[in-house]
N, C-alpha and C positions, 0 to 999 in steps of 0.2 A: 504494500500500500504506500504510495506516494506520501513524505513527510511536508506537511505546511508548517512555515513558521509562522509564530506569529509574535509580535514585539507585544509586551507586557505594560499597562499603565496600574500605576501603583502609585503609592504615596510614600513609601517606605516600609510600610507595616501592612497595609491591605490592599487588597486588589479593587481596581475600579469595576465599576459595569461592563463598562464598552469592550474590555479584557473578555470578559464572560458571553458576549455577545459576539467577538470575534473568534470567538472558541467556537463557539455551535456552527457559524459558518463554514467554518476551517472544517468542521467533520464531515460536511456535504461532499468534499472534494479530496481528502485522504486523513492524514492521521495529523491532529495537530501537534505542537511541540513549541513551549512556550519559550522565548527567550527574555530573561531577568536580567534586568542589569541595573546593578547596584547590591545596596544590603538590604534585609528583611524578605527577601522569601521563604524562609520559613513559617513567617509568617503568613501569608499567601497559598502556600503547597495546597492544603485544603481545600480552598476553595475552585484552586485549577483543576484538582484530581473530580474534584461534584460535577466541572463542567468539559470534563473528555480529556484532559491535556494527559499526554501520552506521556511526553516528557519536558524536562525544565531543564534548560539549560542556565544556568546560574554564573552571572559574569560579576563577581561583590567589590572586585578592586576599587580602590579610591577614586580612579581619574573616572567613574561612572556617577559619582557623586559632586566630583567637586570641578567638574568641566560642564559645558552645556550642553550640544545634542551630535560635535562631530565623533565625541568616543563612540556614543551608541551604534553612529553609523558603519564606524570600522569594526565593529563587531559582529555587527549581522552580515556584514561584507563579506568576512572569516568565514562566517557561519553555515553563508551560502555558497563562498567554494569547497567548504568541505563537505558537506549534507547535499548540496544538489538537492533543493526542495523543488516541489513545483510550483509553488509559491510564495510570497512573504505578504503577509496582509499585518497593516499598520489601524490604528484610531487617525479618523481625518480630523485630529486636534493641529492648533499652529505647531506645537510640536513635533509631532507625528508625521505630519506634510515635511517638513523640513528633513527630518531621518531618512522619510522615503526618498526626497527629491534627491541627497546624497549620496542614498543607497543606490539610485539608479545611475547616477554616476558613475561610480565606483563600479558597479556590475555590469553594465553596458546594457542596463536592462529598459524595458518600457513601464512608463508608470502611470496609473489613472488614480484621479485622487475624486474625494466626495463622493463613491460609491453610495448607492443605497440597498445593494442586492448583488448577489452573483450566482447566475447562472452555468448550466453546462458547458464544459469549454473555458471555463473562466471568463465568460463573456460578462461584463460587469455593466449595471444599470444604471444612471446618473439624472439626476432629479434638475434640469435647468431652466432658465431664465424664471426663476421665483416657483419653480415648481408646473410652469406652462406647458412644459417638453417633455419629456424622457426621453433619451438617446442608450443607446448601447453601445460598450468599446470593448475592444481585446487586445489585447498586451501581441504583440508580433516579435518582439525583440528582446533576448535573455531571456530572464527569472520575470514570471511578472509579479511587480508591485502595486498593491492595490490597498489606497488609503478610504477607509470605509465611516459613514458619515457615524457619528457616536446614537445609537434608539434607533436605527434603522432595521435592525434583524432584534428580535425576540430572543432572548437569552432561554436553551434549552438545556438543562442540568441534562447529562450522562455520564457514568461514571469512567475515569479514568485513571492510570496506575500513578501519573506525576513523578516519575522516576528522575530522582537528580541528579546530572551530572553538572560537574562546575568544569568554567571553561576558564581560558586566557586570552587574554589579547593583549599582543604591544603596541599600547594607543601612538602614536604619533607627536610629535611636537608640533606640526601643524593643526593637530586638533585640539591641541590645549592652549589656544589661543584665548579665546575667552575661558575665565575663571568666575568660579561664584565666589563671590566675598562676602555673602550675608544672604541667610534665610527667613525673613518673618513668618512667621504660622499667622493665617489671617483666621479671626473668631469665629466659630461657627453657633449659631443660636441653636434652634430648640428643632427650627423645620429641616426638613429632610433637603438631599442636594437638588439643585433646581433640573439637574441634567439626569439625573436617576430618580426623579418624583415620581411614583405612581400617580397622584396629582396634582396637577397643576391650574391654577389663579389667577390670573393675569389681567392686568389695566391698564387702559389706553388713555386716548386723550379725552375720552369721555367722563373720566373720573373727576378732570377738572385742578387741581392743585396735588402737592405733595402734601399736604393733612389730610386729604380725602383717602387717600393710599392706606388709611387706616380702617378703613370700610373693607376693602381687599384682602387685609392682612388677619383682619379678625373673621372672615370669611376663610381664607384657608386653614387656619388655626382649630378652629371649627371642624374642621374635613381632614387634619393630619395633615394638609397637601403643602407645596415649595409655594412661593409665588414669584409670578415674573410678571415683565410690563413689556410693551411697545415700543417700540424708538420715538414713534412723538413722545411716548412720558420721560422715554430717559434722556431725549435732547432737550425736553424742557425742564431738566433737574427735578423731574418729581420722586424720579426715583433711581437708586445708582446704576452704571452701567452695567454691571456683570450680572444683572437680571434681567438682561435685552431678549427678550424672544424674538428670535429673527436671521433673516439672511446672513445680516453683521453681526447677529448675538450668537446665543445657545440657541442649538437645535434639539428640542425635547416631544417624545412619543409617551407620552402616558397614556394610564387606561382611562382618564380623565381628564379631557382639557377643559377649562370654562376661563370663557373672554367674554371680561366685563368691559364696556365703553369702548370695545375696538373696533375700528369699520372694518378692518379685513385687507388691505394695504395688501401688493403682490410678495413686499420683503416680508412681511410677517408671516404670511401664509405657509410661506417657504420653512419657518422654522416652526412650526408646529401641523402641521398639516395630514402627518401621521400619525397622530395621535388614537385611541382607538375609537373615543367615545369625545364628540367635542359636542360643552353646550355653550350657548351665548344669550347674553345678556343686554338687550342694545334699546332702543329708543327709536330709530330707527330700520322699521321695515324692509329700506331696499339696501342695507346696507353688503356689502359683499361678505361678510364673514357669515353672511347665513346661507351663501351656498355649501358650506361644507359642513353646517349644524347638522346633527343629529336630533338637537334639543333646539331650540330658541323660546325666548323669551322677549314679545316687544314691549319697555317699557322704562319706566326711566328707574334707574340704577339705585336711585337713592333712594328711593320706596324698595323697590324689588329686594335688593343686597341685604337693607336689614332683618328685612321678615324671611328672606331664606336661610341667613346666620342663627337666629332665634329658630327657628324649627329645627336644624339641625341638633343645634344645643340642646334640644329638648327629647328630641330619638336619642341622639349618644347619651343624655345624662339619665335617662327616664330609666 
């Protein structure tokens, strides 16, 4: 059975989603085979072995930690003349695209980024112009790399051995160019990540101000769910950027999307669009986010949002 790699996102200590989603893909097409780079996989082995990874190749050296993204890339470079995969599938994170765009460098290989799917063949599906298009592409040249968009495939647990083997690499002087000189851990509250929410809350510019966002917030809170907003909210500082749903933001599929005050903008679309279950909340009738509702709701927000917060509260507490 043909060996896929696939490059690992982590945080040090645990595995992200998109990891576990690029696992299940990677089984469609042969055996997957995780490559780690950095320290704490051990941490992590668990949960690769729940979702199929065959094996881990474990890269803990310092220059994987205290350099930026060309170590990783000569590693899977390694990785690939030695394994001969059939393919390398990355997170289409800005990190992730950078690795790969490297990696294809380095391998004289073809690379499609923003995947949202791949089919037989490695024929890979890509979601363009705001989601207007689908196109399909295939790698003709090398190894192909293929950067896959993060909630695009459904994360399928099967069980797998995780068997570790630790590897080496002699990184480069050219790739320790850039050094990190400082890590902040940024805070995390109480709600879950915006990019792995089951669900997700989000408000536009119909919400009106950044103290309105407090209607939204106690509305997700409510529901367990992340919240994110629009680019008109967070260009008009209602609310901070790295809760942009959208083309420019995060792209998040939950099994519940609900868009309050949004009209439905083709960049927004693009980033939640596969979501499984989307409702909306709007005011107006013709607005374009209700051609993809499953649910709507026309009416105005600020009636609507509180009486569906108070009921919720009232099912959960009851």
């Amino acid at each position: 059975m043909a060996e896929i790699l696939v490059l690992a996102e982590h945080d040090g200590e645990s595995v992200k989603k998109v990891t576990c989603e690029l696992l299940t893909l990677a089984r469609r097409f042969g055996e997957p085979s995780v490559v780690w780079a950095g320290p704490g996989a051990e941490g992590g082995r668990d949960r690769l072995a729940e979702f199929g990874a065959a094996t881990v190749y474990v890269a803990a050296d310092e220059e994987f930690g205290d350099y930026v993204v060309a170590p990783k890339a000569e590693l899977l470079a390694s990785l690939v003349a030695e394994k001969s995969p059939a393919a390398v599938l990355v997170a289409s994170t800005a990190e992730g695209r950078e690795v790969a765009a490297r990696l294809a460098v380095k391998t004289g290989s073809g690379l499609i980024t923003d995947a949202v799917d791949l089919a037989e063949g490695m024929v890979a599906e890509q979601s363009i112009f705001g989601g207007a298009i689908i196109v399909q592409s295939k790698v003709k040249a090398g190894t192909p790399i293929v950067a896959v968009r993060p909630n695009a495939v459904a994360p399928e647990a099967a069980p797998g051995a995780a068997a570790v083997e630790n590897v080496s690499v002699q990184v480069s002087e050219a790739a320790k160019a850039a050094h990190v000189t400082e890590r902040v851990v940024q805070e995390r509250g109480e709600r879950p990540e915006l990019t792995e929410a089951s669900i997700v809350v989000s408000g536009g510019r119909g919400v009106g101000s950044g103290e309105n966002f407090a209607l939204i917030e106690k509305l997700a809170d409510s529901l367990g769910a992340a919240v994110g907003a629009s680019r008109a909210a967070t260009d008009a500082g209602w609310y901070p950027h790295q809760f942009q749903v959208g083309q420019t933001g995060k792209t998040v599929s939950p099994q519940l999307y609900m868009a309050v005050g949004i009209s439905g903008a083709i960049q927004h679309r693009a980033g939640m669009q596969t979501s499984k279950t989307i409702m909306v909340i709007n005011k107006d009738a013709e607005a374009p986010i209700f051609e993809l509702a499953d649910f709507g709701v026309v009416g105005d927000l600020f009636k609507v949002v509180p009486q569906l917060t108070e009921e919720i509260e009232k099912r959960t507490q009851g």
